[in-house]
C-alpha positions as CSV (number, residue, x, y, z in Angstrom):
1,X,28.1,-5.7,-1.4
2,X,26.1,-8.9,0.1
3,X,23.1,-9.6,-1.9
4,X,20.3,-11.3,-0.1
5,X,18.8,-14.7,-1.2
6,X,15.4,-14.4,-3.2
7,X,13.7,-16.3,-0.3
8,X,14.6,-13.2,2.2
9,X,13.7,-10.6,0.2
10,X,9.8,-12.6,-0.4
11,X,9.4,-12.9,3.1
12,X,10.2,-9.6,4.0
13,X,7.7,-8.6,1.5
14,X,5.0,-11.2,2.9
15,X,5.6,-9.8,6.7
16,X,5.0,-6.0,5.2
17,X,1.9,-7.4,3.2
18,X,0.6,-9.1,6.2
19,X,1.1,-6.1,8.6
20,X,-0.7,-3.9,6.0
21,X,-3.1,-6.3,5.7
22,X,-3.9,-6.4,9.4
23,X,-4.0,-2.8,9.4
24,X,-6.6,-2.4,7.1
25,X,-8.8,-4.7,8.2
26,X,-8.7,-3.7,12.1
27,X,-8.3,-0.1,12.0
28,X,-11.0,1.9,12.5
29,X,-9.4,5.1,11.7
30,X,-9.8,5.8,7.8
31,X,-6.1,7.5,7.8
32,X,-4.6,4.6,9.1
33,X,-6.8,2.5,6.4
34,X,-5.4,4.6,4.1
35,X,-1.4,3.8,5.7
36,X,-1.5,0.1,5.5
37,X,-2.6,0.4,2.2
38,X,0.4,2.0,1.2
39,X,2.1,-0.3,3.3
40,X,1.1,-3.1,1.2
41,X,1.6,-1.4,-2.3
42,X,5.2,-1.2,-0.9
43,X,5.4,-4.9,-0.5
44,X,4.5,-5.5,-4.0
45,X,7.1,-3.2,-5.0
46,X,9.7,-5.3,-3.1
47,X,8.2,-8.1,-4.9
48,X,8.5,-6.5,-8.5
49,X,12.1,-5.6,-7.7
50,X,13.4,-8.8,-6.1
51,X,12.0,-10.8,-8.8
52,X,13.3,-8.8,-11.4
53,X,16.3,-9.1,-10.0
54,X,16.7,-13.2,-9.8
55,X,14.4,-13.4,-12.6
56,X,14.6,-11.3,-15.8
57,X,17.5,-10.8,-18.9
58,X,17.1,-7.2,-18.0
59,X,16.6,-6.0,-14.3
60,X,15.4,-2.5,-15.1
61,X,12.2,-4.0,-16.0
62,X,10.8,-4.5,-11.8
63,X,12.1,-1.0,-11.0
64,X,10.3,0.8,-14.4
65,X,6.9,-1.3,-12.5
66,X,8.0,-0.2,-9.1
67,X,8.3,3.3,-10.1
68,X,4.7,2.9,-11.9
69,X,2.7,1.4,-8.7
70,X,4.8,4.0,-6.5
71,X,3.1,7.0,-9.1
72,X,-0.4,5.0,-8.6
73,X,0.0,5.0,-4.8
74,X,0.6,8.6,-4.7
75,X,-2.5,9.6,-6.6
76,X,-4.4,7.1,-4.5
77,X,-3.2,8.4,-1.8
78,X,-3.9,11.9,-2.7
79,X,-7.6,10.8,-3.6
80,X,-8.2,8.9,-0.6
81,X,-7.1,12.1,1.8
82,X,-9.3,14.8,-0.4
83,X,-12.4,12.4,0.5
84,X,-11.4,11.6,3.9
85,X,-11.5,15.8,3.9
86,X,-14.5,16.2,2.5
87,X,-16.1,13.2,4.8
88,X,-14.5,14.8,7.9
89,X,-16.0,18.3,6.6
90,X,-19.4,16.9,6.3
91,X,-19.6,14.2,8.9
92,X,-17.5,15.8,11.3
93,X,-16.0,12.1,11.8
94,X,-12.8,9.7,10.3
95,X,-13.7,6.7,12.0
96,X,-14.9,4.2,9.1
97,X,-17.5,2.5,11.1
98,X,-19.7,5.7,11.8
99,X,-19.5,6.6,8.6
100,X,-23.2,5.4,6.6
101,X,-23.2,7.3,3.4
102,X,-25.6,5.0,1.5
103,X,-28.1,5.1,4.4
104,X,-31.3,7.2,4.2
């Protein structure tokens, strides 16, 4: 098997970042908010892993973190949907700007 250089594997992890970065900050759609936030928390985790890999004694160590942020993006995840429910139940909308929840 062909490893790939360090340098690949942090700008394949800076391309995801950015497009979930865009993603969040143009969408208008609160799922899709939602998406490329997982999308980034997936770029971390190729981060963790890659420098675990060229980096640390013992390489289990990025995967144990990777496996932790992947648990922490799931309940996230799961949070963020139940009140994107409960905002689509009350407002009848998903759309992020049209929602004014603080606004008498």
């Amino acid at each position: 098997m062909i490893a790939l250089p360090l340098s690949h594997m942090l700008i394949f992890s800076l391309l995801l970042f950015a497009i979930g970065l865009y993603g969040a900050l143009v969408r208008r759609n609160i799922i899709g908010i939602l998406i490329s936030i997982e999308l980034m928390l997936n770029a971390t985790n190729i981060n963790l892993i890659a420098f675990s890999k060229y980096t640390s004694l013992a390489p289990e160590t990025g995967q144990i973190f990777a496996i932790f942020v992947i648990a922490l993006a799931a309940t996230a995840a799961a949070v963020g949907l139940a009140i994107v429910l409960a905002l689509y139940r009350t407002r009848k909308t998903i759309y992020s700007d049209e929602v004014h929840l603080l606004k008498w």
